[in-house]
NUMAR-911033 format. One record per residue: residue in three letters; chain; x, y, z of N, C-alpha, C, O in turn; residue number from 0. Coordinates in nm, 4 decimals. Example, Ala and Ser with C-alpha at 12.3 -4.5 7.8 and 13.67 -1.06 7.14 Angstrom:
NUMAR-911033
pt residu=Ala | chaine=A | n_X=1.3190 | n_Y=-0.5690 | n_Z=0.7800 | ca_X=1.2300 | ca_Y=-0.4500 | ca_Z=0.7800 | c_X=1.3200 | c_Y=-0.3300 | c_Z=0.7800 | o_X=1.4236 | o_Y=-0.3319 | o_Z=0.8465 | num=0
pt residu=Ser | chaine=A | n_X=1.2850 | n_Y=-0.2250 | n_Z=0.7080 | ca_X=1.3670 | ca_Y=-0.1060 | ca_Z=0.7140 | c_X=1.2900 | c_Y=0.0030 | c_Z=0.7870 | o_X=1.3409 | o_Y=0.1138 | o_Z=0.8039 | num=1
***
This chain:
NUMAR-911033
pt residu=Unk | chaine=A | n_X=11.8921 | n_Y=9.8597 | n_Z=7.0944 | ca_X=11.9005 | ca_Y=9.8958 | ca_Z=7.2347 | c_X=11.7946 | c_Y=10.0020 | c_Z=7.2627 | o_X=11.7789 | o_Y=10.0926 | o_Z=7.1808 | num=0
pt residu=Unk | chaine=A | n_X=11.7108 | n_Y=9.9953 | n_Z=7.3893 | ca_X=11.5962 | ca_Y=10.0954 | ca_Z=7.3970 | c_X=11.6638 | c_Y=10.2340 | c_Z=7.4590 | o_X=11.7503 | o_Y=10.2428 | o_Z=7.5462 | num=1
pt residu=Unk | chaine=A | n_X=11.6040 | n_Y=10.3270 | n_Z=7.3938 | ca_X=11.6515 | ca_Y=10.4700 | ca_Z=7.4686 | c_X=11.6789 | c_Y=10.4921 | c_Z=7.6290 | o_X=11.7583 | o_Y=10.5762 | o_Z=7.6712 | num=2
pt residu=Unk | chaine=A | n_X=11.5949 | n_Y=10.3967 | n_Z=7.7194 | ca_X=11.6811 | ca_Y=10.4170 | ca_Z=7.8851 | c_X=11.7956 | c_Y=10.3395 | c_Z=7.9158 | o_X=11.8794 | o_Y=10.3642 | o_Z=8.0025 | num=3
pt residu=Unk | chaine=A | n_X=11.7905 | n_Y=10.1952 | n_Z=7.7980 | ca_X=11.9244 | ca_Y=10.1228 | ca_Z=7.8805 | c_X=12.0456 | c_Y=10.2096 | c_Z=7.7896 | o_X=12.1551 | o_Y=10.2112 | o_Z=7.8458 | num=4
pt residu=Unk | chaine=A | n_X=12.0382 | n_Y=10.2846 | n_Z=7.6507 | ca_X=12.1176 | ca_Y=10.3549 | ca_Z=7.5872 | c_X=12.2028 | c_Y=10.5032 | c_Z=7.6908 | o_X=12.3121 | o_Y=10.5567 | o_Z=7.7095 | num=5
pt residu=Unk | chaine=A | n_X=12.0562 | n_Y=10.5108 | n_Z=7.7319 | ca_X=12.1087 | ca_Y=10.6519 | ca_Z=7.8285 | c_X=12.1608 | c_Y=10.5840 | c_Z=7.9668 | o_X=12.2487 | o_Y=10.6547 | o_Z=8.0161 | num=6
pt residu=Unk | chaine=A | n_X=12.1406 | n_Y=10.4999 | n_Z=8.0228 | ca_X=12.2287 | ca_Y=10.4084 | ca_Z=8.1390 | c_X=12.3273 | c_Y=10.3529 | c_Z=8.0785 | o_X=12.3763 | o_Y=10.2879 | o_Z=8.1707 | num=7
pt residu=Unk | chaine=A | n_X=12.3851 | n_Y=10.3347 | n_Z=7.9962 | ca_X=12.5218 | ca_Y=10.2755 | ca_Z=7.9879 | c_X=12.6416 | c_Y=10.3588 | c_Z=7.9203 | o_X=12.7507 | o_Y=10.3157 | o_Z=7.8830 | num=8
pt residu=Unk | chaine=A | n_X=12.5871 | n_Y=10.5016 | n_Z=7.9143 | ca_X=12.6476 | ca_Y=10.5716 | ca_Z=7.8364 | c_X=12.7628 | c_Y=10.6139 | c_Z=7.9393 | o_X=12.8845 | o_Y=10.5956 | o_Z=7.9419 | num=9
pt residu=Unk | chaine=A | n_X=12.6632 | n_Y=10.6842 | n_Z=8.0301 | ca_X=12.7544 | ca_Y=10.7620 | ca_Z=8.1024 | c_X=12.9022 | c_Y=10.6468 | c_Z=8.1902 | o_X=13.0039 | o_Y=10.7032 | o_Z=8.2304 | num=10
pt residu=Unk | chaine=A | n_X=12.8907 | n_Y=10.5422 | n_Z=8.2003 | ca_X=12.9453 | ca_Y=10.4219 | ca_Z=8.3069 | c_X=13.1124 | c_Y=10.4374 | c_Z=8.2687 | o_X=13.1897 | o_Y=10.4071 | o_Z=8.3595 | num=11
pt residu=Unk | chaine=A | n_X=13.1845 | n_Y=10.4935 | n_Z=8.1088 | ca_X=13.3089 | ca_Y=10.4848 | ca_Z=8.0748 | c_X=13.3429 | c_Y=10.5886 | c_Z=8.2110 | o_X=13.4250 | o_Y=10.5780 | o_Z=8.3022 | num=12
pt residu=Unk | chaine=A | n_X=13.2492 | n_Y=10.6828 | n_Z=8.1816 | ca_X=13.3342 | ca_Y=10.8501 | ca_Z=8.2495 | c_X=13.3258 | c_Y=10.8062 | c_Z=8.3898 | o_X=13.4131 | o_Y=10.8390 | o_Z=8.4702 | num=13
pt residu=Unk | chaine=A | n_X=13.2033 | n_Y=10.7182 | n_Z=8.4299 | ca_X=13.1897 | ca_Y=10.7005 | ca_Z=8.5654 | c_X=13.3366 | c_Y=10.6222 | c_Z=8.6355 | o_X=13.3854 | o_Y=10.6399 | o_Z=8.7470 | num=14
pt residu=Unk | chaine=A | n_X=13.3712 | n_Y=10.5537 | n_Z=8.5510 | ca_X=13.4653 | ca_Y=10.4011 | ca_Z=8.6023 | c_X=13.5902 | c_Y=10.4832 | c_Z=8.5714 | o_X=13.6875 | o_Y=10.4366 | o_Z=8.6307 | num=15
pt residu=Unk | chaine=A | n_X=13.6231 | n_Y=10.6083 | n_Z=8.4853 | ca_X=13.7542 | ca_Y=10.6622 | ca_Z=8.5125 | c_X=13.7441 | c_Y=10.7797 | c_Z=8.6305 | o_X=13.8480 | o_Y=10.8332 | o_Z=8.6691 | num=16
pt residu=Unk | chaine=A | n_X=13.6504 | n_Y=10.8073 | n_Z=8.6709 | ca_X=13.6409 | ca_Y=10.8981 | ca_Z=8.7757 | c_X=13.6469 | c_Y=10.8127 | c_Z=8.8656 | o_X=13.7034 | o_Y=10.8620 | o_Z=8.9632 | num=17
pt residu=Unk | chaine=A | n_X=13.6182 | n_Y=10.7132 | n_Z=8.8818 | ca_X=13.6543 | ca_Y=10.6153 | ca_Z=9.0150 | c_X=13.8045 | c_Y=10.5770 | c_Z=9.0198 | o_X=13.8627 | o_Y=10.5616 | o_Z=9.1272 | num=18
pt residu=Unk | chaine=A | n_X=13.8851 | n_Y=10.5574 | n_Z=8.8594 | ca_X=13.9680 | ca_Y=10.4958 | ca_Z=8.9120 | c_X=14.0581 | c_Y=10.5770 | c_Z=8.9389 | o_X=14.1455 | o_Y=10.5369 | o_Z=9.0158 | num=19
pt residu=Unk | chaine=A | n_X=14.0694 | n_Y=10.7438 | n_Z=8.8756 | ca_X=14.1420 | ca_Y=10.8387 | ca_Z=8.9466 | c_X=14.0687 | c_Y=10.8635 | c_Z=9.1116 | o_X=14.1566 | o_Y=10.9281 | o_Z=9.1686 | num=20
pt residu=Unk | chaine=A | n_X=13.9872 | n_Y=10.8495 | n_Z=9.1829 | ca_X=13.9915 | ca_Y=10.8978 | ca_Z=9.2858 | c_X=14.0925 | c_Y=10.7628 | c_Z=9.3521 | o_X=14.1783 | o_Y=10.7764 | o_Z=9.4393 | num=21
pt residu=Unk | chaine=A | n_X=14.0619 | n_Y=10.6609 | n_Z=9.2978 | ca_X=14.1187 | ca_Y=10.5710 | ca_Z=9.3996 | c_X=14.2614 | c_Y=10.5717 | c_Z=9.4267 | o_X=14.3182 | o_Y=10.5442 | o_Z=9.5324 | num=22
pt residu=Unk | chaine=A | n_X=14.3440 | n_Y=10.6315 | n_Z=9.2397 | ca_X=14.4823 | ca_Y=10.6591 | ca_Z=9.2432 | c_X=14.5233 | c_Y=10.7510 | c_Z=9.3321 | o_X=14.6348 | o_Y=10.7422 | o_Z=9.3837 | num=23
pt residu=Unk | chaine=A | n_X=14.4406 | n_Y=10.8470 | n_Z=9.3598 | ca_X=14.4897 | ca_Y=10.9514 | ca_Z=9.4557 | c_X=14.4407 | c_Y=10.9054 | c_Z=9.5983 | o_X=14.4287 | o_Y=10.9847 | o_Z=9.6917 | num=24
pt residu=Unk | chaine=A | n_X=14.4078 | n_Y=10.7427 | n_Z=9.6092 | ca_X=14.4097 | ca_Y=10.6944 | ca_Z=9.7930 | c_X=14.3110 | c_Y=10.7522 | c_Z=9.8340 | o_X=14.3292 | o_Y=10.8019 | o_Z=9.9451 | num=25
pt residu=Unk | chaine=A | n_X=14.1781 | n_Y=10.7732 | n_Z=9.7770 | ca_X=14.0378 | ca_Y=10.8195 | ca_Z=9.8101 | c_X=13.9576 | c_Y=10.6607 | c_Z=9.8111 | o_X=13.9779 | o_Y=10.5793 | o_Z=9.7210 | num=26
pt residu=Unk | chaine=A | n_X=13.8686 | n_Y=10.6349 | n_Z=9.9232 | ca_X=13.7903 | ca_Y=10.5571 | ca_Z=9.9250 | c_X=13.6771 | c_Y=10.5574 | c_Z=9.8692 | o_X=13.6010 | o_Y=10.6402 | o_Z=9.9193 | num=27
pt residu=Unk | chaine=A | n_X=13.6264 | n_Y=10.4871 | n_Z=9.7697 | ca_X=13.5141 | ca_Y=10.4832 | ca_Z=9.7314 | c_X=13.3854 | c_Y=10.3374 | c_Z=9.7595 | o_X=13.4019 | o_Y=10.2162 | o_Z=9.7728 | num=28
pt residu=Unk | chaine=A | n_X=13.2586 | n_Y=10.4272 | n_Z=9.7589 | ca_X=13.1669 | ca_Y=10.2935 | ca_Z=9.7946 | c_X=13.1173 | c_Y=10.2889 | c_Z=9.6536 | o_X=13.1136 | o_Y=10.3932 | o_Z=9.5883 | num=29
pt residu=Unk | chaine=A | n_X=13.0692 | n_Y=10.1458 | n_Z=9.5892 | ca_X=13.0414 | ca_Y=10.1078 | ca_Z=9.4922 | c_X=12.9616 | c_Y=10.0554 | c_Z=9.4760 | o_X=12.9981 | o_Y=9.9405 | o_Z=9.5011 | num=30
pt residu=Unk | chaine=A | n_X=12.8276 | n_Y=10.0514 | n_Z=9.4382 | ca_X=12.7075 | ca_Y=9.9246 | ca_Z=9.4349 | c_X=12.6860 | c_Y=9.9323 | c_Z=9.2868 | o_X=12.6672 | o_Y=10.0176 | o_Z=9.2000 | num=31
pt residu=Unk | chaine=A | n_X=12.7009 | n_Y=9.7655 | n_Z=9.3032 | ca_X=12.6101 | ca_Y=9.6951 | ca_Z=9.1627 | c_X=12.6099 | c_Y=9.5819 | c_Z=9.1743 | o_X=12.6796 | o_Y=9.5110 | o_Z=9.2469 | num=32
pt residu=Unk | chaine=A | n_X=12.5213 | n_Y=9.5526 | n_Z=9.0942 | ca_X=12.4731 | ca_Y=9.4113 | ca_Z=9.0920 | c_X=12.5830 | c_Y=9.3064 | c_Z=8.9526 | o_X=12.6060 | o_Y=9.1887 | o_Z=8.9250 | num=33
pt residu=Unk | chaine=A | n_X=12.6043 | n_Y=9.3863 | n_Z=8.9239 | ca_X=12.6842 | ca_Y=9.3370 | ca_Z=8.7618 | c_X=12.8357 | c_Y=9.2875 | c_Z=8.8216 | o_X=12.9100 | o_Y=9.3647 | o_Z=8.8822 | num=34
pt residu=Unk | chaine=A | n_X=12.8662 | n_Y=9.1540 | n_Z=8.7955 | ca_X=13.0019 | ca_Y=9.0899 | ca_Z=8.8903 | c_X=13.1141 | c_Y=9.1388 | c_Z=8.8044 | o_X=13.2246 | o_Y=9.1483 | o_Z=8.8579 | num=35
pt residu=Unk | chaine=A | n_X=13.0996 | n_Y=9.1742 | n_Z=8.6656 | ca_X=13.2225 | ca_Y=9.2061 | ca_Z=8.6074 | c_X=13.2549 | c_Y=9.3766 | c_Z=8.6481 | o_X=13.3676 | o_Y=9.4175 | o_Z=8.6760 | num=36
pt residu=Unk | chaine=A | n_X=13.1723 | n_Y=9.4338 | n_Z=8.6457 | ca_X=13.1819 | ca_Y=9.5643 | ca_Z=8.7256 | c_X=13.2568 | c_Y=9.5884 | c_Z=8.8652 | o_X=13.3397 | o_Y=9.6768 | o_Z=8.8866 | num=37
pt residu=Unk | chaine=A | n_X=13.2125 | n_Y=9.4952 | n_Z=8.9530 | ca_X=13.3016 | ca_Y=9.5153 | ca_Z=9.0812 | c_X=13.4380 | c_Y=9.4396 | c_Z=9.0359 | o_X=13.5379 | o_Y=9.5112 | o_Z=9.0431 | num=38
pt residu=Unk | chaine=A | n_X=13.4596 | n_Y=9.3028 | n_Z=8.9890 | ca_X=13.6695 | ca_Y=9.2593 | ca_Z=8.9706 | c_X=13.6786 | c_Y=9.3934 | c_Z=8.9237 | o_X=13.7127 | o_Y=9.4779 | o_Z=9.0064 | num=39
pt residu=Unk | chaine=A | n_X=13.6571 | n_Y=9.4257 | n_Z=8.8186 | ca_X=13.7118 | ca_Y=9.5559 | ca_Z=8.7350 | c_X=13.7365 | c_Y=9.6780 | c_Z=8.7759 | o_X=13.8030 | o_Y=9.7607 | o_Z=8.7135 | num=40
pt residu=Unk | chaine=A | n_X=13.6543 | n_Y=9.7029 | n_Z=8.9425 | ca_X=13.6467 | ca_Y=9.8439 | ca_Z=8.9340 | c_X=13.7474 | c_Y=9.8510 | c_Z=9.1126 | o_X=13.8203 | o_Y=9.9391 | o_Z=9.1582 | num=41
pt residu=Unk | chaine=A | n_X=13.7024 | n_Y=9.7091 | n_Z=9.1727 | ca_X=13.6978 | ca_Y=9.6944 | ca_Z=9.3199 | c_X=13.8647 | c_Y=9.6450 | c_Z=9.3945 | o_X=13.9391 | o_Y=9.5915 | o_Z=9.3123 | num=42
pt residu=Unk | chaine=A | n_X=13.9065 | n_Y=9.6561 | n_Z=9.4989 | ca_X=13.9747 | ca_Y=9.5434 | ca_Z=9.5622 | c_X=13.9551 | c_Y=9.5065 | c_Z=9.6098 | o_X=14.0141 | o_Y=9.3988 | o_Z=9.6189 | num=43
pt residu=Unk | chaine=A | n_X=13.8360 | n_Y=9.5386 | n_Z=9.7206 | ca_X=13.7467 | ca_Y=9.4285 | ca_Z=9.7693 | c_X=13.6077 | c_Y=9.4687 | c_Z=9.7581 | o_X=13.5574 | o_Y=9.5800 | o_Z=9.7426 | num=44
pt residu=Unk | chaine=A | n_X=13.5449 | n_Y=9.3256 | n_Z=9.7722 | ca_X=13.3941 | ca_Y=9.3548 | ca_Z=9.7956 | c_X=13.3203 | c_Y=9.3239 | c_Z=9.8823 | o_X=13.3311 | o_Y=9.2063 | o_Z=9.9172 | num=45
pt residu=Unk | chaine=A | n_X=13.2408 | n_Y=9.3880 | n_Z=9.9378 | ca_X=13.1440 | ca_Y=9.3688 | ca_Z=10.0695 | c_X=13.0171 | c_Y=9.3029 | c_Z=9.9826 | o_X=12.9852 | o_Y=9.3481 | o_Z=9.8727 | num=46
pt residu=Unk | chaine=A | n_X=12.9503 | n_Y=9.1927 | n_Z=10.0447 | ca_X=12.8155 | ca_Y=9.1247 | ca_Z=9.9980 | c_X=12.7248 | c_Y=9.1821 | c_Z=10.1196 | o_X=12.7520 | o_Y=9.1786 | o_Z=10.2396 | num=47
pt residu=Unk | chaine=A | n_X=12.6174 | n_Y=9.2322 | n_Z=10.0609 | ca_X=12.4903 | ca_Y=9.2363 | ca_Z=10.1933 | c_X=12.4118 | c_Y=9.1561 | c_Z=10.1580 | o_X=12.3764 | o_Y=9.1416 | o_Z=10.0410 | num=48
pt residu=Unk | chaine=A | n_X=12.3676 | n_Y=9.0841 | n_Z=10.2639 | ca_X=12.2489 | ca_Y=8.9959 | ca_Z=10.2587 | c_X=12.1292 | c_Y=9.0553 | c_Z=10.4033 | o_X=12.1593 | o_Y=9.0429 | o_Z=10.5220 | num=49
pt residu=Unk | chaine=A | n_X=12.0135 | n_Y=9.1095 | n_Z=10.3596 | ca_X=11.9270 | ca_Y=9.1562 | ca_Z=10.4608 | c_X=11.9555 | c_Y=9.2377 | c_Z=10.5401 | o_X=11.9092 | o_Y=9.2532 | o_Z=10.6531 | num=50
pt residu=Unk | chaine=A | n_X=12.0543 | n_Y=9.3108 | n_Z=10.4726 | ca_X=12.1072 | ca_Y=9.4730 | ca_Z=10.5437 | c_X=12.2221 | c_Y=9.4297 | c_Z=10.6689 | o_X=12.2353 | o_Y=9.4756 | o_Z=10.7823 | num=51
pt residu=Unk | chaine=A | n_X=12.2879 | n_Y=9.3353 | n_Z=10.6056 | ca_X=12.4583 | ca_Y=9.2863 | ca_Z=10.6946 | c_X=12.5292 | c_Y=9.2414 | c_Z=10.6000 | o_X=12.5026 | o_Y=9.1613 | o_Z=10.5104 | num=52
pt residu=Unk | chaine=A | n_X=12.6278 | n_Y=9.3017 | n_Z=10.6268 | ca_X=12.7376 | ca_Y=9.2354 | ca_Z=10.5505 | c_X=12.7817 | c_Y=9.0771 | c_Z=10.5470 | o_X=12.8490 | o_Y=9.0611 | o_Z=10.6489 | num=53
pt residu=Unk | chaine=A | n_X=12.7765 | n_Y=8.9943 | n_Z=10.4990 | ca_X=12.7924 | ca_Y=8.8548 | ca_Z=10.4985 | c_X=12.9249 | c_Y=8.7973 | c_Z=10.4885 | o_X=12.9805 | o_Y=8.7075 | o_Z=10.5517 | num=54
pt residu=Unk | chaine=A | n_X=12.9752 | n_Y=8.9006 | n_Z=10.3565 | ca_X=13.1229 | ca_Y=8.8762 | ca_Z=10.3015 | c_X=13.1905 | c_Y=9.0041 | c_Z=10.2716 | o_X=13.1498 | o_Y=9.1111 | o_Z=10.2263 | num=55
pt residu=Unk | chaine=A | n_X=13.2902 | n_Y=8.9669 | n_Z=10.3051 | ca_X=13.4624 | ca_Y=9.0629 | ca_Z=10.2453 | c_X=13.5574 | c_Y=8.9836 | c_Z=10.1504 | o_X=13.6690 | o_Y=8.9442 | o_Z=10.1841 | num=56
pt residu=Unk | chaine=A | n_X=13.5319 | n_Y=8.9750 | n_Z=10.0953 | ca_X=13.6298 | ca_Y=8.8883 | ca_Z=9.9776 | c_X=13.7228 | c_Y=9.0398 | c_Z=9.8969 | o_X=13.6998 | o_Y=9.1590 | o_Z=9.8763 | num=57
pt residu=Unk | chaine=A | n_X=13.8441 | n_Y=8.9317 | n_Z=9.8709 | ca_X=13.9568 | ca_Y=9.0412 | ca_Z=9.7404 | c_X=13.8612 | c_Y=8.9952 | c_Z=9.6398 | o_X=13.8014 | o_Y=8.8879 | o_Z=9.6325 | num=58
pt residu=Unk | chaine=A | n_X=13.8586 | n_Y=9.1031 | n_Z=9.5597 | ca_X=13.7956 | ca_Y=9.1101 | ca_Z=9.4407 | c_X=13.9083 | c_Y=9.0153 | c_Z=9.3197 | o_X=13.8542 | o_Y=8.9655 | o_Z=9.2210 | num=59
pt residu=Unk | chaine=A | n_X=13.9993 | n_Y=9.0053 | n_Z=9.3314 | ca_X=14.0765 | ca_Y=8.9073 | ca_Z=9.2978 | c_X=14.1075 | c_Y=8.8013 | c_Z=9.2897 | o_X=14.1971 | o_Y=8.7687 | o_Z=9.2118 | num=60
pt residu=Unk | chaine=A | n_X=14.0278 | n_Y=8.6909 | n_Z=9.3869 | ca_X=14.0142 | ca_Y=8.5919 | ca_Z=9.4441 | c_X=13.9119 | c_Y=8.5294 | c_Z=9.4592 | o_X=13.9166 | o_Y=8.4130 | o_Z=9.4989 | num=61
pt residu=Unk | chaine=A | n_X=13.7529 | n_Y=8.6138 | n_Z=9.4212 | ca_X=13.6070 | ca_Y=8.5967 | ca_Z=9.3736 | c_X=13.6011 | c_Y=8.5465 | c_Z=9.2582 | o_X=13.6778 | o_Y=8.5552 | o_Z=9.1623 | num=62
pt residu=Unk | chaine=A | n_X=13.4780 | n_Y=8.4779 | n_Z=9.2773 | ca_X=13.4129 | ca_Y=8.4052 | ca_Z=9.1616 | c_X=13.2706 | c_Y=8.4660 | c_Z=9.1269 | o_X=13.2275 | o_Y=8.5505 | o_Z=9.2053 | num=63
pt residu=Unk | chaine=A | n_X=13.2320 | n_Y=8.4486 | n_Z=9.0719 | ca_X=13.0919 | ca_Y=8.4736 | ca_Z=9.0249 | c_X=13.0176 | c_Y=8.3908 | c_Z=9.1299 | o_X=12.9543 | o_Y=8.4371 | o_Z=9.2248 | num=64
pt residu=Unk | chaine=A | n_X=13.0298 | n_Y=8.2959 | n_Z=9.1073 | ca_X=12.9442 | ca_Y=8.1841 | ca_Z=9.1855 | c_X=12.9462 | c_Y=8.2113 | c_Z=9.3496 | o_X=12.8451 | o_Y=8.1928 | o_Z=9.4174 | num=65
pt residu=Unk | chaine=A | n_X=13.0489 | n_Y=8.2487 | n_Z=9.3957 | ca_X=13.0567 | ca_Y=8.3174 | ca_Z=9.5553 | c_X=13.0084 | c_Y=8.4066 | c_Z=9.5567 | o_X=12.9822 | o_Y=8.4336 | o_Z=9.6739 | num=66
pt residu=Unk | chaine=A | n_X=12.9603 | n_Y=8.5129 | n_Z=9.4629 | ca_X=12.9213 | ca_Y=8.6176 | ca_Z=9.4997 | c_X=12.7317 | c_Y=8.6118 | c_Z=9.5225 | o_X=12.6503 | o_Y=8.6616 | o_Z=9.6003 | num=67
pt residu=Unk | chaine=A | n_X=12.7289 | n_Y=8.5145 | n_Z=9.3966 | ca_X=12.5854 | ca_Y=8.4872 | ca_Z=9.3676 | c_X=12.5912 | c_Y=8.4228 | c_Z=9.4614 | o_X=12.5151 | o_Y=8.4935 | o_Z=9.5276 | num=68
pt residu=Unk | chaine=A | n_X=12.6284 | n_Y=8.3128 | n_Z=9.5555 | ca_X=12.5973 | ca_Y=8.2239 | ca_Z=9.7138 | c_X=12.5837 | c_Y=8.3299 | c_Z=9.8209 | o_X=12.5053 | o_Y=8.3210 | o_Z=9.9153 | num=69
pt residu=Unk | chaine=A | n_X=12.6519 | n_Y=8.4133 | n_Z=9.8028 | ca_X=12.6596 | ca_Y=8.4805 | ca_Z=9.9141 | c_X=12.5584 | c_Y=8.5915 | c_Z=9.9028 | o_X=12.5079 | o_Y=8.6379 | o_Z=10.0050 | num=70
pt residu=Unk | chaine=A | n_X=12.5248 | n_Y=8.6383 | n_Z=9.7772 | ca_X=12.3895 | ca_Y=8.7289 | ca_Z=9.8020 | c_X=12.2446 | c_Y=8.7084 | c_Z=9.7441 | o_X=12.1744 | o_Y=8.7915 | o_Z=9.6864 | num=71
pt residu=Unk | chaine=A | n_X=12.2138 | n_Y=8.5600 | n_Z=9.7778 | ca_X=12.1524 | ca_Y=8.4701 | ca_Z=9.7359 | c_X=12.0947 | c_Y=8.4606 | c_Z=9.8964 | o_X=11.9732 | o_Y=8.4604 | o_Z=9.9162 | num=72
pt residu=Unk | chaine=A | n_X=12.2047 | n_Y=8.4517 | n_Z=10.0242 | ca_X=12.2279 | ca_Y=8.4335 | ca_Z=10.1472 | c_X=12.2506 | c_Y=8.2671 | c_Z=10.1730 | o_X=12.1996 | o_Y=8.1933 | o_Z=10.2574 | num=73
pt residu=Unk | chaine=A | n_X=12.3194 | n_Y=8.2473 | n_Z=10.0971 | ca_X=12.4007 | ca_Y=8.1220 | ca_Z=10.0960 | c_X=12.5535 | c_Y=8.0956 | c_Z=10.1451 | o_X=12.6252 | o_Y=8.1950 | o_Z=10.1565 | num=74
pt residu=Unk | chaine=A | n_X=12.5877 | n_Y=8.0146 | n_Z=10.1639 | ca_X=12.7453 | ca_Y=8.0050 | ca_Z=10.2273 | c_X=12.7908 | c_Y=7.8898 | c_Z=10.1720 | o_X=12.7213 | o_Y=7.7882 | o_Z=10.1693 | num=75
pt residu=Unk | chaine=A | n_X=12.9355 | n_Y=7.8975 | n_Z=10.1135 | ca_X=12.9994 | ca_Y=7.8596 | ca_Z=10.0665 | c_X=13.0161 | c_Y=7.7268 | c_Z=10.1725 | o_X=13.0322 | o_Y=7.7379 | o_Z=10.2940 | num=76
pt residu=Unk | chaine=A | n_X=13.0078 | n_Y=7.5924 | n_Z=10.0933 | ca_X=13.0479 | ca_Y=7.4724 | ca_Z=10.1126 | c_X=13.1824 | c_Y=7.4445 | c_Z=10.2168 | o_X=13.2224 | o_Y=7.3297 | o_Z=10.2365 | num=77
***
């Protein structure tokens, strides 16, 4: 593993329990990434932007990979 993706993935444990205590205490948080297992894991829902608008609101529960990639691709689901 090269020394910047070592130093980017280090910090992400402490990051994702500091998110999930703010959220226990009913604090809203905004979240960006590109990585789909990151948002089910971290999200209850997710907003897609496509060209600086929101496209989609999906439960993060109820997403697929493949909807997320259609939708910020700027594609629409069949």
């Amino acid at each position: 593993m090269s020394r910047r993706k070592a130093s980017i993935s280090k910090p992400k444990p402490k990051l994702f329990t500091l998110i999930d205590n703010l959220a226990r205490e009913g604090k809203g948080i905004i979240y960006a990434s590109g990585e789909f297992s990151e948002l089910v894991g971290l999200c209850d829902r997710i907003c897609v932007l496509w060209d600086g608008r929101i496209v989609a609101e999906l439960a993060a529960r109820d997403v697929t990979e493949e909807t997320l990639m259609l939708y910020s691709t700027g594609g629409t689901p069949a």
